[in-house]
C-alpha positions as protocol buffer text, in pm:
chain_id: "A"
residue {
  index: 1
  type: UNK
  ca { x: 726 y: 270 z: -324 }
}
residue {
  index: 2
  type: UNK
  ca { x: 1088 y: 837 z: -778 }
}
residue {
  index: 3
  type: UNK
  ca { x: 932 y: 1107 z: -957 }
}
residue {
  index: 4
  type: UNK
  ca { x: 1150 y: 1300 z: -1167 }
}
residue {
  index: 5
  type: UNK
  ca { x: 923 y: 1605 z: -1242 }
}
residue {
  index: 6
  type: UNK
  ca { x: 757 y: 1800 z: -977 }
}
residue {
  index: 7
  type: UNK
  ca { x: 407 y: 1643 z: -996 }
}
residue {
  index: 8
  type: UNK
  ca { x: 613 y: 1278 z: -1047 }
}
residue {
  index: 9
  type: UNK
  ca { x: 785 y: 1373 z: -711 }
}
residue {
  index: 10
  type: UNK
  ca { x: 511 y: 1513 z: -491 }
}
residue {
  index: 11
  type: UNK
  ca { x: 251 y: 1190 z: -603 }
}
residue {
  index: 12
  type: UNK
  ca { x: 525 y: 977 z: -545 }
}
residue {
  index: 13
  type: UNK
  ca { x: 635 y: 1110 z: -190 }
}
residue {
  index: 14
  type: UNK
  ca { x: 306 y: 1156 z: -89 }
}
residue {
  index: 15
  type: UNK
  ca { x: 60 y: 885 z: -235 }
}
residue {
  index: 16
  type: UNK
  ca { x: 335 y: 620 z: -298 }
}
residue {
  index: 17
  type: UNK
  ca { x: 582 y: 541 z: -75 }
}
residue {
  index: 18
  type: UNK
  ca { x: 458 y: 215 z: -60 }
}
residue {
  index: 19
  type: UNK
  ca { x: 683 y: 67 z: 243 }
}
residue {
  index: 20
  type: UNK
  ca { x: 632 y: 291 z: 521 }
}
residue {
  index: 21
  type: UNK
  ca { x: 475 y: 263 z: 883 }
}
residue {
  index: 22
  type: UNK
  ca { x: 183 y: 419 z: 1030 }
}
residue {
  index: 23
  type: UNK
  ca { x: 242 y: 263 z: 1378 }
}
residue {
  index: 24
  type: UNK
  ca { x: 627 y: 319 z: 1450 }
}
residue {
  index: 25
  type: UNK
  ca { x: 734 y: -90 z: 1555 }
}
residue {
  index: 26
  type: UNK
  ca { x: 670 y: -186 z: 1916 }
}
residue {
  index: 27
  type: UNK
  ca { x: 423 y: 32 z: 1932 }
}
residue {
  index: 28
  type: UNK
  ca { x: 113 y: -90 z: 2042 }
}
residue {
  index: 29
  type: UNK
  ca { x: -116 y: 136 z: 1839 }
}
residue {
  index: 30
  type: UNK
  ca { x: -221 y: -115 z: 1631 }
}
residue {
  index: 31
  type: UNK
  ca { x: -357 y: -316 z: 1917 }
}
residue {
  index: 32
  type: UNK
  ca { x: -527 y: -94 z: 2009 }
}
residue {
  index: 33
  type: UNK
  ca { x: -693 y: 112 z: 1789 }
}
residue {
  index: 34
  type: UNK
  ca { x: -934 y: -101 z: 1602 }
}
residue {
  index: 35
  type: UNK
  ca { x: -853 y: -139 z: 1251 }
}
residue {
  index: 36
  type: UNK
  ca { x: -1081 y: -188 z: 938 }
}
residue {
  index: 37
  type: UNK
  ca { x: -1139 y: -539 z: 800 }
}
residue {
  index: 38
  type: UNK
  ca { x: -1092 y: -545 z: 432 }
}
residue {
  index: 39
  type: UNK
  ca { x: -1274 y: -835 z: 226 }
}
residue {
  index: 40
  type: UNK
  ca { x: -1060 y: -920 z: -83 }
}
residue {
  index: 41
  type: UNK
  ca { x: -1200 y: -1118 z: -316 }
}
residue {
  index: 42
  type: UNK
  ca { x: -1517 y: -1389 z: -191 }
}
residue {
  index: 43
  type: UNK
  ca { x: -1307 y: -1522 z: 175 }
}
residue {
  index: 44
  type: UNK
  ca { x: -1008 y: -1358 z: 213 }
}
residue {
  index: 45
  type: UNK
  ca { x: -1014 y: -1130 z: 502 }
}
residue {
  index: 46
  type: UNK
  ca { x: -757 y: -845 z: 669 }
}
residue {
  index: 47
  type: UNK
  ca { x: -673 y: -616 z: 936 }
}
residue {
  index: 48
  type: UNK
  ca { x: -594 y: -306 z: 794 }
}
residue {
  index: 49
  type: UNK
  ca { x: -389 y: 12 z: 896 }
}
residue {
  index: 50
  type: UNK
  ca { x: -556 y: 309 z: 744 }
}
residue {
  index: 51
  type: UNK
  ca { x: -287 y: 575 z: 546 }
}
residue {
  index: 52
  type: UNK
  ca { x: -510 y: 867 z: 404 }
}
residue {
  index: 53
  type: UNK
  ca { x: -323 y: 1184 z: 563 }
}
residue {
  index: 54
  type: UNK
  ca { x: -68 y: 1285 z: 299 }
}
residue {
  index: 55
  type: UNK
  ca { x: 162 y: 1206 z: 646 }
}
residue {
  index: 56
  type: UNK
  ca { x: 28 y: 889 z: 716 }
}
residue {
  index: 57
  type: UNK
  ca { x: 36 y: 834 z: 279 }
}
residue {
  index: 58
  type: UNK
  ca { x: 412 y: 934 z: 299 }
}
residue {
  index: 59
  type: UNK
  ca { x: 520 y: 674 z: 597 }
}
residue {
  index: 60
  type: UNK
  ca { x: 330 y: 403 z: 468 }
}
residue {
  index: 61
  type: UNK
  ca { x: 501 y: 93 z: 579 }
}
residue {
  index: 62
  type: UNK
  ca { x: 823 y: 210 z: 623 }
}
residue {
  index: 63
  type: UNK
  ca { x: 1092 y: 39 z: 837 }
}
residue {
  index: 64
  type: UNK
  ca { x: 884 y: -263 z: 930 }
}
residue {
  index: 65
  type: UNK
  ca { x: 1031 y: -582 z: 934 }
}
residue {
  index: 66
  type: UNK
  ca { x: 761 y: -774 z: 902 }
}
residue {
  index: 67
  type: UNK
  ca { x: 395 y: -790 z: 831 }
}
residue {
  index: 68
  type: UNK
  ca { x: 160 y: -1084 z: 942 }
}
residue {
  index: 69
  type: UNK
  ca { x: -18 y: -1243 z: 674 }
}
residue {
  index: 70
  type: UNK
  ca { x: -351 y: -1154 z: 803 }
}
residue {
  index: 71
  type: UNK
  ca { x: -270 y: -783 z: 840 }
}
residue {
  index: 72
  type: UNK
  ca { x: -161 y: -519 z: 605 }
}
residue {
  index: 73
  type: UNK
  ca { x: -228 y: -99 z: 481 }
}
residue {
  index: 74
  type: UNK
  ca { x: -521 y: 59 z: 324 }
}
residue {
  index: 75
  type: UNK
  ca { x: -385 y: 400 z: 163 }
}
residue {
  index: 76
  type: UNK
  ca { x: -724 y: 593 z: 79 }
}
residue {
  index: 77
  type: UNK
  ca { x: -740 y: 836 z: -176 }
}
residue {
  index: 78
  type: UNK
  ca { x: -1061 y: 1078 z: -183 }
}
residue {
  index: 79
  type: UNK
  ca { x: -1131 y: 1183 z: -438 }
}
residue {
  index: 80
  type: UNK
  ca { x: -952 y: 937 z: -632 }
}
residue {
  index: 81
  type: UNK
  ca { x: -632 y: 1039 z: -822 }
}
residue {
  index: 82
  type: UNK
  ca { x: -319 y: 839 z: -1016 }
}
residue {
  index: 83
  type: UNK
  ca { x: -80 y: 744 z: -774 }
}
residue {
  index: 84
  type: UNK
  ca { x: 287 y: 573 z: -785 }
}
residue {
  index: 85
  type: UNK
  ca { x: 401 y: 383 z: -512 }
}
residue {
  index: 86
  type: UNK
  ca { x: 837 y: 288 z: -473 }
}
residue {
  index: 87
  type: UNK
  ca { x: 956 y: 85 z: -179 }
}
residue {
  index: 88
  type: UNK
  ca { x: 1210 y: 370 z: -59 }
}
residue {
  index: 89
  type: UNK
  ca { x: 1312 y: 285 z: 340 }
}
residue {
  index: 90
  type: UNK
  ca { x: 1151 y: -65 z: 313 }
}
residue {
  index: 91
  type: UNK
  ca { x: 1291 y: -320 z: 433 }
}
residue {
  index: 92
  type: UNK
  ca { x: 1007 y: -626 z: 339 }
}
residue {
  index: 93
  type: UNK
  ca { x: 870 y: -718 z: 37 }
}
residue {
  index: 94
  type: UNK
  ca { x: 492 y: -681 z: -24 }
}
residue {
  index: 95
  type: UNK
  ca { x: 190 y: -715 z: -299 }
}
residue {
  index: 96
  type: UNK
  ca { x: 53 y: -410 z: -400 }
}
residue {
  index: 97
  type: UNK
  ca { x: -304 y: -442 z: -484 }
}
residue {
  index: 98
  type: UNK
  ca { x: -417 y: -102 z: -645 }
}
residue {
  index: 99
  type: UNK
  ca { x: -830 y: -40 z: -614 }
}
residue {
  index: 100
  type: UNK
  ca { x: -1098 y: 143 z: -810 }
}
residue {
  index: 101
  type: UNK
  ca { x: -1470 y: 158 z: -772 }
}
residue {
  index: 102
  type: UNK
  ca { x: -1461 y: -133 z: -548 }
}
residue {
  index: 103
  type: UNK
  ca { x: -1265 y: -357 z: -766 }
}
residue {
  index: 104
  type: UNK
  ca { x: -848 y: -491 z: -794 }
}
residue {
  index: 105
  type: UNK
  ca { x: -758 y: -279 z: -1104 }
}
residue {
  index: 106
  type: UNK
  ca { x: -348 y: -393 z: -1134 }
}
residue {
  index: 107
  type: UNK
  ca { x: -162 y: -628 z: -863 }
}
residue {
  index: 108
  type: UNK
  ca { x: 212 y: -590 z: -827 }
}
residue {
  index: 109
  type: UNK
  ca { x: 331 y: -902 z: -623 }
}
residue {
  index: 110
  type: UNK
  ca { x: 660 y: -955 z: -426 }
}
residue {
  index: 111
  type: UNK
  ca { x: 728 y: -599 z: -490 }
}
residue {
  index: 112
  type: UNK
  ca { x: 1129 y: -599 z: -344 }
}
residue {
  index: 113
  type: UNK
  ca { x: 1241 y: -308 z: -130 }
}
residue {
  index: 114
  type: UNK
  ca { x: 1477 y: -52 z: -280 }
}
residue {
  index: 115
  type: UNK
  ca { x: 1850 y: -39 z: -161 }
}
residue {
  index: 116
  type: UNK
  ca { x: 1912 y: 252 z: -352 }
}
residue {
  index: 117
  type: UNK
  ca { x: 2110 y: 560 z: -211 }
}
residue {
  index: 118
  type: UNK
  ca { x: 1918 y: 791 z: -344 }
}
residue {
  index: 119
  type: UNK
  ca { x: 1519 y: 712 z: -293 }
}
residue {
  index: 120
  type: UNK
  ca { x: 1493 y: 887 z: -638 }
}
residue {
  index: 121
  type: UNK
  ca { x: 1678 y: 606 z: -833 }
}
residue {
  index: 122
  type: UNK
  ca { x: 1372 y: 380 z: -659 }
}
residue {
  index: 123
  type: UNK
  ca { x: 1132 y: 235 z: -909 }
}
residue {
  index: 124
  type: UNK
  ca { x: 798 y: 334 z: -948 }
}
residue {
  index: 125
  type: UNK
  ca { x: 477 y: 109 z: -950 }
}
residue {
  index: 126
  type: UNK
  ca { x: 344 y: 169 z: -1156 }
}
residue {
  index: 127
  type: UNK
  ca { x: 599 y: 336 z: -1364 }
}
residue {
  index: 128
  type: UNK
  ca { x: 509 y: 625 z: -1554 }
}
residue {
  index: 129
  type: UNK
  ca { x: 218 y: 853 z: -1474 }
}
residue {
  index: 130
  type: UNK
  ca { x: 46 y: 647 z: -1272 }
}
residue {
  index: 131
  type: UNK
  ca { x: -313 y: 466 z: -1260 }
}
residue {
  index: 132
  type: UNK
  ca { x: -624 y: 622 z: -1067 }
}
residue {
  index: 133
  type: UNK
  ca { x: -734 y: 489 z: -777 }
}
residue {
  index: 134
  type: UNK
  ca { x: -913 y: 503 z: -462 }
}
residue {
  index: 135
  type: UNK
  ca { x: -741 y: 273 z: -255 }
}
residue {
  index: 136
  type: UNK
  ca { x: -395 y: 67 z: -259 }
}
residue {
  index: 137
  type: UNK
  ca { x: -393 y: -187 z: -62 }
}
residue {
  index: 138
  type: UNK
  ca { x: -33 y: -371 z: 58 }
}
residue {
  index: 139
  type: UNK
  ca { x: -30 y: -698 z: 184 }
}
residue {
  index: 140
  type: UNK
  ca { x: 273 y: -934 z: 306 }
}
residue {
  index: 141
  type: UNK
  ca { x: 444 y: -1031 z: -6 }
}
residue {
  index: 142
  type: UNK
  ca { x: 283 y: -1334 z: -184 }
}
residue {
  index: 143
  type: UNK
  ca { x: -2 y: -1310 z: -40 }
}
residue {
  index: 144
  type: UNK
  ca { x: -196 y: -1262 z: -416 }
}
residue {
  index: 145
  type: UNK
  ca { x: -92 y: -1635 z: -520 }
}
residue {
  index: 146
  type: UNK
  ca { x: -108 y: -1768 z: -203 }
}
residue {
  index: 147
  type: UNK
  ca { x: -479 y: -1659 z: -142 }
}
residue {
  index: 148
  type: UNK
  ca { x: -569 y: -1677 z: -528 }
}
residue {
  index: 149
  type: UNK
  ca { x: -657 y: -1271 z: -562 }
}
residue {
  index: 150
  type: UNK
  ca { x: -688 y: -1127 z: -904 }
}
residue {
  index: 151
  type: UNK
  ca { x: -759 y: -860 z: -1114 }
}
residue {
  index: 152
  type: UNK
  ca { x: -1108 y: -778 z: -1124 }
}
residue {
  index: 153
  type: UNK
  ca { x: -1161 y: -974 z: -769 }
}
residue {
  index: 154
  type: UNK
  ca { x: -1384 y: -727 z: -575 }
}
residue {
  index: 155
  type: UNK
  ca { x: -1270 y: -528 z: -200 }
}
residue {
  index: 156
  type: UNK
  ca { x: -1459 y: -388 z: 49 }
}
residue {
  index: 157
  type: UNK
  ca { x: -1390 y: -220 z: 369 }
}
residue {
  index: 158
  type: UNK
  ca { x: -1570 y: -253 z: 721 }
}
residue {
  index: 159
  type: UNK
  ca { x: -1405 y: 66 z: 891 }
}
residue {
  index: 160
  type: UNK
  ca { x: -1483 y: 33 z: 1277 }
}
residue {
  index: 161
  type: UNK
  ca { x: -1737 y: 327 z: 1356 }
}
């Protein structure tokens, strides 16, 4: 998931590096930690890592090489702000779902990583200044038209206690 002014740069670096890792891979954090449920839409149902450290924002899902279709990252924002995301260091592809008061505001599907030398010369998504959210939430690529999510489709979280 870049900026090419200062505020472009830090959002983007640290609210939108949409391809980065919270859990390095093999590690078994993920198993065992126990990770939010998000609802999209009336049935669909995932396993989410939680990003909201500016860290945790900046790794995203970085360096994975794969994401199971029932799994995927919940970057919070509080209090909500515009964000960019680029795929910079990603090495999957992945729909981009970006959230506001509970609803899908913009999807960006089968969002392709960035081979670019310099991360800077990595597209933005959105490009431009950004939209304002409180949540992005990335999800194996395809996943949108595969499990019929759309604009306006609500999303809730059930974060474990």
């Amino acid at each position: 998931m870049k900026r090419r002014s200062n505020l472009w740069f830090s959002l983007s670096l640290s609210a939108a590096i949409a391809g980065a890792a919270l859990f390095s891979p093999g590690s078994d954090a993920a198993e065992t930690t126990k990770m939010p449920i998000g609802k999209i839409g009336t049935n669909n149902f995932v396993k989410l890592e939680v990003a909201q450290t500016e860290k945790e924002i900046e790794r995203g899902l970085m360096y994975r090489t794969s994401l199971p279709e029932d799994q995927g990252m919940v970057f919070i924002f509080s209090p909500p702000r515009p964000v960019n995301f680029w795929m910079a260091h990603c090495f999957i592809s992945l729909d981009m779902l970006f959230v506001k008061n509970g609803k899908i505001i913009k999807i960006f599907e089968n969002v392709p990583p960035c081979h670019a030398q310099n991360e800077r010369d990595c597209p933005t998504y959105p490009a431009g200044m950004g939209i304002e959210v409180s949540e992005v939430v990335e999800l194996a690529a395809g996943y949108s038209k595969r499990h019929n999510v759309k604009v306006g489709d609500p999303v809730t979280f059930d974060m474990p206690k």
